[in-house]
C-alpha positions as CSV (number, residue, x, y, z in Angstrom):
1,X,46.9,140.1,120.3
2,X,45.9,136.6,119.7
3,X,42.0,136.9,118.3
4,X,39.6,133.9,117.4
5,X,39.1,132.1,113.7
6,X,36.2,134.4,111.6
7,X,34.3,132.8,108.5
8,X,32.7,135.1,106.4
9,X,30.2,133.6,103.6
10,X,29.0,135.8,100.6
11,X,26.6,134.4,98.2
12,X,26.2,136.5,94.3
13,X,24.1,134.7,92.5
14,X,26.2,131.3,91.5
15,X,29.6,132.6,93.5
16,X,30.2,131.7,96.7
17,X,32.9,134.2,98.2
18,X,34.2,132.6,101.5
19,X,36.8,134.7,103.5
20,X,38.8,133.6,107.0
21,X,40.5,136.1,109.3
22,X,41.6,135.8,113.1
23,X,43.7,133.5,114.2
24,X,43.4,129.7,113.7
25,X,44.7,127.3,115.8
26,X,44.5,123.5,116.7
27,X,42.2,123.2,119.7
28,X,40.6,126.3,118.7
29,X,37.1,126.4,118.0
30,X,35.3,126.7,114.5
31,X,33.2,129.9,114.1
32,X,30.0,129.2,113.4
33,X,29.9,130.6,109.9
34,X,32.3,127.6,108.7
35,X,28.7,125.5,108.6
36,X,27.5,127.6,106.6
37,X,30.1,127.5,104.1
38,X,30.1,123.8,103.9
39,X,26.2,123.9,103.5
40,X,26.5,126.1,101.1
41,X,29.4,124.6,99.0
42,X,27.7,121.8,98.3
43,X,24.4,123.7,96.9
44,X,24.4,122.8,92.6
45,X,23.4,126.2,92.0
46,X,26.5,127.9,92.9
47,X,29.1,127.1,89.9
48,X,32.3,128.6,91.8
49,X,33.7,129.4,95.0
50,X,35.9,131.9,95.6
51,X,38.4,131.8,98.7
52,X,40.4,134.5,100.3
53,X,41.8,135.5,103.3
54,X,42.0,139.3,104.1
55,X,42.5,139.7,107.9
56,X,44.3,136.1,108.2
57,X,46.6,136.1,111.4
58,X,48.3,133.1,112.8
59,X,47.6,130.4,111.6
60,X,48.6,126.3,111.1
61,X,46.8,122.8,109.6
62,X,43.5,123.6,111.3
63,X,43.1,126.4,108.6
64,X,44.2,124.4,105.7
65,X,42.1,121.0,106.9
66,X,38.6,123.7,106.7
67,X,40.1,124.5,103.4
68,X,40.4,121.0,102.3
69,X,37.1,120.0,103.2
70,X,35.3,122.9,101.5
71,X,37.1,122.0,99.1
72,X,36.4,118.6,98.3
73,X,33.0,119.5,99.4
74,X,32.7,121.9,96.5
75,X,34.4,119.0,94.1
76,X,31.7,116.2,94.9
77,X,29.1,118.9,93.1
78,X,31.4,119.8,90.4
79,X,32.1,123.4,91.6
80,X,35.1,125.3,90.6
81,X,37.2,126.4,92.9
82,X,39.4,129.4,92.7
83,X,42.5,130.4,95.7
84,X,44.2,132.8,93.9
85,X,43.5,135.0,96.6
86,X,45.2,133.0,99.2
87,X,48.5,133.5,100.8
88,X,51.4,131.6,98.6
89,X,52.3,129.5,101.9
90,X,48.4,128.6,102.3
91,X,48.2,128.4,98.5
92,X,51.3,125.7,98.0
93,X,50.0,123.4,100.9
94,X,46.2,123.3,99.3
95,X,48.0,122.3,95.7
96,X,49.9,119.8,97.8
97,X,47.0,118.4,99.5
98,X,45.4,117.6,95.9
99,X,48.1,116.6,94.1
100,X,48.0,112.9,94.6
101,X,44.6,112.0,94.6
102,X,43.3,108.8,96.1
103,X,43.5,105.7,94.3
104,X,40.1,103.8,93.3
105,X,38.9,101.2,95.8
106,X,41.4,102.4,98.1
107,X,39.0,104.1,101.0
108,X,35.3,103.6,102.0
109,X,32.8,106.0,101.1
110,X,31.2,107.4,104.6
111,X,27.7,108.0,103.2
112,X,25.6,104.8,103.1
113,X,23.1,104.5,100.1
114,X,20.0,103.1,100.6
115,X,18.9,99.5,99.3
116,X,17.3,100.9,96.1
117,X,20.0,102.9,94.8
118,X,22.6,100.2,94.8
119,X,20.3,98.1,93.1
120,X,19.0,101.0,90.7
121,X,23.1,102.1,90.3
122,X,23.7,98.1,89.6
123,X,21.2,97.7,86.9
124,X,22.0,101.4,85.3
125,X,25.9,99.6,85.1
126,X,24.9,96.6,83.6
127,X,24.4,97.7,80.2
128,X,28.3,99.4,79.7
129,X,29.5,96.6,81.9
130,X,28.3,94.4,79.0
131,X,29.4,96.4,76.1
132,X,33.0,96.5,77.8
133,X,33.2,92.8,78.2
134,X,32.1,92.2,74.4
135,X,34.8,94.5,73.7
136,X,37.3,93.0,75.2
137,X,36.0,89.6,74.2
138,X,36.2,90.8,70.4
139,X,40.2,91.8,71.6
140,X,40.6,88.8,72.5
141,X,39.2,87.1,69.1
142,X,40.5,89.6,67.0
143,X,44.0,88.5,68.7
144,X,43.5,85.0,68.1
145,X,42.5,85.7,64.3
146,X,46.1,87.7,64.2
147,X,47.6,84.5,65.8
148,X,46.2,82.4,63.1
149,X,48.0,84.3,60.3
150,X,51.5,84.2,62.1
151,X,51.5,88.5,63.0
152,X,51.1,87.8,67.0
153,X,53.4,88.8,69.2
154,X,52.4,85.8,71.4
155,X,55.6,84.0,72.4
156,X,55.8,79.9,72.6
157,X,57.1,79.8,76.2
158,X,54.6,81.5,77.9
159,X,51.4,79.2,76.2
160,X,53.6,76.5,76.9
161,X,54.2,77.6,80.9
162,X,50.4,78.3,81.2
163,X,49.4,74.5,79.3
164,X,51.7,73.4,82.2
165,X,50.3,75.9,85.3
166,X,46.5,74.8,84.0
167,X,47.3,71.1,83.0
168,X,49.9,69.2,84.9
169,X,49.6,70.8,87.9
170,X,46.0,70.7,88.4
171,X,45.9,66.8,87.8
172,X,45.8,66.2,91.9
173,X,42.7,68.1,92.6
174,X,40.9,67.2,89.5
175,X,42.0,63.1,90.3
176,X,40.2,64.0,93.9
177,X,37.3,65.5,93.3
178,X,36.3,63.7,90.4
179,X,36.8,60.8,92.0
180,X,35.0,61.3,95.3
181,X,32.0,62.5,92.6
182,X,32.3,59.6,91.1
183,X,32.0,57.6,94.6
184,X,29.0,59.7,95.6
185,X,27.1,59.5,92.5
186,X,27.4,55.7,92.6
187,X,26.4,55.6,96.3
188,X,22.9,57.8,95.3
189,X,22.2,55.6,92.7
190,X,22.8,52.6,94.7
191,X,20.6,53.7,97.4
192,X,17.5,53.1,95.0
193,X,18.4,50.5,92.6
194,X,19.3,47.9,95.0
195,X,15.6,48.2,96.2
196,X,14.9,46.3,92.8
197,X,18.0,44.0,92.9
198,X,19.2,46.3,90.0
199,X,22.7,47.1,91.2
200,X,24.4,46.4,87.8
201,X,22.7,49.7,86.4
202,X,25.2,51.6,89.0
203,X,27.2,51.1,86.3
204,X,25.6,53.1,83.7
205,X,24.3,55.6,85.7
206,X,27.8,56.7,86.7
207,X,29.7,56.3,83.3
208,X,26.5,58.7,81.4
209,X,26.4,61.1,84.3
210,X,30.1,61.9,84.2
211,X,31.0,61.0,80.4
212,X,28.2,63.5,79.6
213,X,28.2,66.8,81.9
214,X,29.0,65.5,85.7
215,X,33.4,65.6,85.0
216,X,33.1,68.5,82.6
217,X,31.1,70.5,85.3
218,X,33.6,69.4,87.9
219,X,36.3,70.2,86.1
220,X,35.0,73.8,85.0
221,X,34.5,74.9,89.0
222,X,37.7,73.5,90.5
223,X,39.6,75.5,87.6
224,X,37.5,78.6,88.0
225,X,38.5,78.8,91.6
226,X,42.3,77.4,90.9
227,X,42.9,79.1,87.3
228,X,40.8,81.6,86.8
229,X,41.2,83.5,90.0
230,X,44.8,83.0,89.6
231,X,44.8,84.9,86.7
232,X,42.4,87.7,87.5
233,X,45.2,88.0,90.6
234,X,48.4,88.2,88.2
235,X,46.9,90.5,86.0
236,X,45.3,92.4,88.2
237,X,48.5,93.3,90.3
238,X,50.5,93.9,87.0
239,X,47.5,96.8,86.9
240,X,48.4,97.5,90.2
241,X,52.0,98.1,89.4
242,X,51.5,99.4,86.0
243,X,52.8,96.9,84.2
244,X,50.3,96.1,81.6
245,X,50.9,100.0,80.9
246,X,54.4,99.5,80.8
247,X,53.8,96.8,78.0
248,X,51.3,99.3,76.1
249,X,54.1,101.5,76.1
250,X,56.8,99.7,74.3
251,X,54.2,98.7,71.6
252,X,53.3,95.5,72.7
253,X,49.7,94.5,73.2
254,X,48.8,93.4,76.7
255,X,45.9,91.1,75.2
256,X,48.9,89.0,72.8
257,X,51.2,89.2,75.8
258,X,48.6,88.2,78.7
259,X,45.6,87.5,77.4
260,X,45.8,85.0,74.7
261,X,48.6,82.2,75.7
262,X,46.3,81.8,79.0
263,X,43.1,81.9,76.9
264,X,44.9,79.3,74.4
265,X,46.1,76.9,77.1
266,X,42.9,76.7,79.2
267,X,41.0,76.0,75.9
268,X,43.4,73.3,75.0
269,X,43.6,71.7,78.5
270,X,40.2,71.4,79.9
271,X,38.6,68.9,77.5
272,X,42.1,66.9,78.6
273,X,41.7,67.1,81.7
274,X,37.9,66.5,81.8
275,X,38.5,62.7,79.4
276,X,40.9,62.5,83.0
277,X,38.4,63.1,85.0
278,X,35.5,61.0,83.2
279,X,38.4,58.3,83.7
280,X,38.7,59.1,87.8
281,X,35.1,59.4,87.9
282,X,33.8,56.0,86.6
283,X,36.9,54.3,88.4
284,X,35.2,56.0,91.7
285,X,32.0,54.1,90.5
286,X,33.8,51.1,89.5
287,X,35.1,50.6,93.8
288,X,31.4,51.3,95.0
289,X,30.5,48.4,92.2
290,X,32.8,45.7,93.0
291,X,33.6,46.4,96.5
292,X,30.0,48.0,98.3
293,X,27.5,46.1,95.9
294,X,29.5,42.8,95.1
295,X,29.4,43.2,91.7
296,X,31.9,40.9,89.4
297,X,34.7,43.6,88.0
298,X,34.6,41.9,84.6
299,X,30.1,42.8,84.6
300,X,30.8,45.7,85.7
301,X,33.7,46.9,83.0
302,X,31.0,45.1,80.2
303,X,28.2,47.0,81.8
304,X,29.7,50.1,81.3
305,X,30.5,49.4,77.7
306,X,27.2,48.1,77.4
307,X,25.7,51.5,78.9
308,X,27.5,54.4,78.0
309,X,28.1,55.4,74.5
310,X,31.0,57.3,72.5
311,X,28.5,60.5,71.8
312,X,28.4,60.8,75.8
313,X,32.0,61.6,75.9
314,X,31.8,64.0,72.7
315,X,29.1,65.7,74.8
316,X,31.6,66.1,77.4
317,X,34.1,67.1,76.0
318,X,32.0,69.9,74.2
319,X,31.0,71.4,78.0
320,X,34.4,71.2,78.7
321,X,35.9,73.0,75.8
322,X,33.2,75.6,76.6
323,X,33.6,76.2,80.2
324,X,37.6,76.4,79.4
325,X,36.7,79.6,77.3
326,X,34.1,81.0,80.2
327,X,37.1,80.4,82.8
328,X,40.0,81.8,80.6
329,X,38.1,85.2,79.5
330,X,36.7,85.9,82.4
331,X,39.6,85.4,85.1
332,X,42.0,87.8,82.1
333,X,38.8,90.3,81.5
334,X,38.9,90.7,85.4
335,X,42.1,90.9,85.8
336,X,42.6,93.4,82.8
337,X,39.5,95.7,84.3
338,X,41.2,95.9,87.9
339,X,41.8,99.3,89.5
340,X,45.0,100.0,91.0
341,X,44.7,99.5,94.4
342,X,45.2,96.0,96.5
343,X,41.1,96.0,97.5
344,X,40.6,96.2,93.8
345,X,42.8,92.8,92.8
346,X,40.8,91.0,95.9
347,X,37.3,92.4,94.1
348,X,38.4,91.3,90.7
349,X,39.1,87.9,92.4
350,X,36.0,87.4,93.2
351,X,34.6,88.3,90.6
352,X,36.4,86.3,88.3
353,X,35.3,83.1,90.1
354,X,31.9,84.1,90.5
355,X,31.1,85.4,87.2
356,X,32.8,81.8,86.3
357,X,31.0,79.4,87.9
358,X,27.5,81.3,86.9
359,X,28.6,81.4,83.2
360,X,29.5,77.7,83.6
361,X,25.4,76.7,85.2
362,X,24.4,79.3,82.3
363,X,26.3,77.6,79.7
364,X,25.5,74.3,81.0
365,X,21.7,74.6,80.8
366,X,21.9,76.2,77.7
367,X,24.1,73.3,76.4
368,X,21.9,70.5,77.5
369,X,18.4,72.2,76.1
370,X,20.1,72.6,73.1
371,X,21.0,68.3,73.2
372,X,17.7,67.5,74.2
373,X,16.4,69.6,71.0
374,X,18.5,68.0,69.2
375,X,18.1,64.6,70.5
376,X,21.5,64.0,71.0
C-alpha cells in the first residue's frame, strides 16, 4: 500500500537528525516537514546533519533531488554531512551527484547581493588581488633575470612568432589610426590658428603632440585591445584545457614558456611601432597642411624641423616602452589567473583590456608630471 513522503526533523544541540519514510514519487507532494529541514540546515549553530531513512518505501529522483538540496544547503554553511545511514542505492547516487562539482564561473548565483556588499566584497579583494599581481609580476622579472644569464627555457621561435603576431601584423591598424589622429589633430588646431593667419604653426602642433605622447598613447590602446586581449584569450583557454598544468607537469615553467617571449616581444615592438606611428601621424598633418590650409610642402617639412625637437621623440618612445610592459603583463597575468570555464576566458578578456588601457592613462599622467618636474 502505496503511502505519502514523511520528513521527520530532530534537532540535539548542534545535530540535526533528518529521517524520510513513505513513499516518494515525482508528482508527489513534499511533506511539510521538508521546510523545516531546509530552514534548519542552513542554521550556523548546527555543525552536522545526520540523514537516515528508516521506514523508506518506494522511491525515485524526487527523494535524491530533497537530498541534494539539503545537502548543498548544509555545504553553503559549512556543515558536515553524514549518510551512512542511507540505503547503498540512495547512498551511491548522492556520492555521484557530488562527484564532479561545478566549475568556477560556470553558473549564476540565484541570490542577488545588495549594492553595498559587492562594493564592500570588491574593496575587501583588492588588497590580495594586488599582492597576487606583484607576485606574478616579480615571476615574471625573476624570469627575465634567468633569461639574462642563459638558464631560460624560453625558446627563440616562439619570441620570434610573437615580435611578428605584435609587430608586422599590427602595422595596418596602427598606419590608420595614427593617421586619421594625426588628420584630426591638425584639423582642431587649424580651427583656431587660422583665426590669426597662423596656419604654419599646424605644423608644430601636430609633430610635438604625436612625437611626444599622442602616437605612443595610440599605439598603447589599439594593442591593448588587439594584443593584449589576444593573449589573455590564448592563455586563458590553455587554463581552460589544462594546458599550462600540463606544462607544470613536465617541469617546464608556464611563465618561460608563455609569459616571457610575449612580454619580451611587446617590449621590443611598441617603441617601433609608435617611431611608425609618430611617422603616420605627422604625414596625416602634413595633407591637412599642404592640401586644406595651402601651405608650401617644402615650409611645412622646415616648420616641423624648426618646431619639434629630438627629446620629443625620446619622450615618446619612453611612454611607448612603458605601455608595451602594462599591455604584455597584464593580458599574460589575466590570462594566467583565468578559471576554467569559457565565461571565465571572456571575463579575463575584458579584463585584460580594461585594466590596460587604465594602467596606460595612469602611467601616462604619471609620466608627463614627472617631465614637467623635470622640465623636460
Amino acid at each position: 500500500m502505496k503511502t505519502s513522503p514523511q520528513v521527520t526533523v530532530h534537532r540535539e544541540r548542534d545535530l540535526l537528525r533528518v529521517e524520510v519514510g513513505g513513499s516518494w514519487r515525482i508528482g508527489a507532494r513534499r511533506p511539510e516537514d521538508a521546510a523545516t529541514a531546509l530552514r534548519e540546515a542552513a542554521d550556523p549553530r548546527i555543525r552536522t546533519l545526520s540523514l537516515s531513512a528508516p521506514d523508506l518505501g518506494e522511491w525515485d529522483t524526487s527523494l535524491l533531488a530533497f537530498f541534494v538540496q539539503l545537502i548543498k544547503t548544509a555545504e553553503v554553511k559549512g556543515i558536515a554531512t553524514d549518510v551512512s545511514a542511507l540505503p547503498d542505492g540512495l547512498r551511491r547516487l548522492i556520492d555521484l551527484a557530488f562527484a564532479v562539482r561545478p566549475k568556477e564561473g560556470s553558473g549564476r548565483s540565484r541570490e542577488q547581493e545588495g549594492i553595498l556588499a559587492r562594493i564592500g566584497a570588491g574593496v575587501l579583494q583588492i588588497f590580495p588581488d594586488m599582492l597576487d599581481f606583484l607576485s606574478f609580476l616579480g615571476e615574471t622579472v625573476m624570469a627575465v633575470f634567468v633569461l639574462i644569464i642563459g638558464r631560460s627555457r624560453m625558446r627563440p621561435q616562439d619570441f620570434i612568432a610573437a615580435m611578428h603576431e605584435c609587430g608586422v601584423q599590427a602595422l595596418p591598424i596602427i598606419s590608420v589610426t595614427t593617421l586619421l589622429f594625426g588628420l584630426i589633430l591638425a584639423f582642431v588646431g587649424a580651427v583656431q590658428l587660422t583665426q590669426f593667419g597662423a596656419q604654419i604653426y599646424v605644423a608644430g602642433l601636430v609633430g610635438i603632440g604625436m612625437l611626444r605622447v599622442m602616437s605612443a598613447v595610440m599605439v598603447g590602446i589599439v594593442m591593448s585591445g588587439r594584443v593584449g586581449a589576444s593573449y589573455a584569450a590564448m592563455i586563458g583557454t590553455m587554463q581552460v584545457n589544462e594546458e599550462v598544468d600540463a606544462l607544470s607537469t613536465l617541469g617546464i615553467s608556464p611563465v618561460d614558456f608563455l609569459v616571457l617571449p610575449r612580454t619580451l616581444a611587446l617590449t621590443f615592438m611598441v617603441p617601433l611601432l609608435t617611431v611608425y606611428a609618430d611617422v603616420m601621424g605627422v604625414l596625416g598633418g602634413y595633407f591637412v597642411g599642404v592640401f586644406m590650409l595651402g601651405l608650401n610642402p617644402l615650409e611645412y617639412v622646415n616648420a616641423t624641423v624648426n618646431m619639434v625637437s629630438f627629446r620629443h621623440a625620446l619622450i615618446g618612445i619612453a611612454y611607448g616602452t612603458v605601455f608595451g610592459v602594462i599591455v604584455a603583463v597584464v593580458g599574460c597575468y589575466q590570462g594566467m589567473r583565468c578559471g576554467r570555464s569559457a565565461q571565465a576566458v571572456g571575463m579575463a578578456t575584458t579584463k585584460a583590456v580594461v585594466q590596460s588601457l587604465v594602467g596606460i592613462i595612469v602611467a601616462t599622467a604619471i609620466i608627463t608630471v614627472i617631465c614637467n618636474v623635470l622640465q623636460i
